[in-house]
N, C-alpha and C positions, 0 to 999 in steps of 0.2 A: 493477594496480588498487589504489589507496586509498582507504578507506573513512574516513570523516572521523566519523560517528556515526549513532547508531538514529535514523531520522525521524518512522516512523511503525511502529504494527502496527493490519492491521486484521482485525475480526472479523465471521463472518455472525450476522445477527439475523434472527428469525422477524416481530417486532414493532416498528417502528422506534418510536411511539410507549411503547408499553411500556419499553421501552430507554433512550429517550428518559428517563424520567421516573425508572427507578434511577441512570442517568449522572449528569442532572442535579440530581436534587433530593436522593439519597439520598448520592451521591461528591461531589456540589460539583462537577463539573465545569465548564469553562466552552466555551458553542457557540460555533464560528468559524467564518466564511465557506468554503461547500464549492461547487464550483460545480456546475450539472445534468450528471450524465454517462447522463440518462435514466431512473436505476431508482434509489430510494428509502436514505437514508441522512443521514449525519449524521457531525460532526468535532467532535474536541474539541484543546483545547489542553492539555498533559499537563506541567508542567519545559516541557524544553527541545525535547519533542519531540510526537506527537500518537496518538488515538487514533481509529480511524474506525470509524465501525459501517455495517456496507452489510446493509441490508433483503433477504434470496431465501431460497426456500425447497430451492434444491438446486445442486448445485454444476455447472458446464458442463466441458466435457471438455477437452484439453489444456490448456493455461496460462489461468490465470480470473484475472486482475488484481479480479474482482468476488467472487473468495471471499478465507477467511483468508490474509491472507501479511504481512509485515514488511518495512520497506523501508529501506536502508541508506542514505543520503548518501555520493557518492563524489566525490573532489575536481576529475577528469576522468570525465567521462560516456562522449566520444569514445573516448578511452583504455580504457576499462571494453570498450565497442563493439568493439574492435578483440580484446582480449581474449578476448573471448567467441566471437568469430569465429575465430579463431586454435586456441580448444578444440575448438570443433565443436558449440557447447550449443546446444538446442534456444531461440529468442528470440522473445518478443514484443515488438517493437519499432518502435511509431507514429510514430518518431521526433519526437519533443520531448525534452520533458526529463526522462524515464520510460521504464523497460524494463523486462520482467520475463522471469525465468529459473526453474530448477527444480532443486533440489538432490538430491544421490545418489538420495533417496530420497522425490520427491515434493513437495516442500513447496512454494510459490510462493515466489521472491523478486524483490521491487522494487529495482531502483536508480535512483538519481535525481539528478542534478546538482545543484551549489551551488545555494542557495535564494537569487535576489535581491531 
């Protein structure tokens, strides 16, 4: 697997509005097209890479693509796939162009194929 760079990290919020309105008016952020995945949030465009806020008030149990995680760019997604399969890692995997796994110790990680 190669990792090409950080894409995104994102974070849970209680208030998307609230959130909303420190991100943007207080950091200057700027909003970018996020598309519905049903529950409440919001993307910014960060450099080179991005920051998401997802609206919930509690976290779901095995791998939550909808809570805190960071998401790596890898130059082969397939490859990463095959990789991961190969370890024996626990995968969430919709297959598109997004995956998520789970490090030693818990944490969410997204992978995600080149952005075209």
């Amino acid at each position: 697997m190669r990792p090409v760079q950080l894409h995104h990290t994102s974070i849970r919020v209680a208030d998307i509005a609230r959130s909303r309105a420190f991100y943007e008016r207080f950091l200057g952020l700027t909003n970018i097209e996020r598309p519905n995945f049903g529950f409440p949030g919001n993307w910014y465009a960060l450099g080179a890479g991005q920051l998401h806020l997802i609206e919930a008030q509690s976290m779901g149990s095995g791998i939550d693509p909808s809570g805190p995680h960071f998401a790596i760019e890898v130059v082969d997604l397939d490859a990463a796939r095959r990789d991961i399969a190969a370890a024996g890692l626990e995968v969430l995997d919709p297959g598109g162009n997004q995956l998520w796994i789970r490090d030693p110790d818990g944490y969410t990680v997204e992978l995600t194929g080149p952005q075209r």
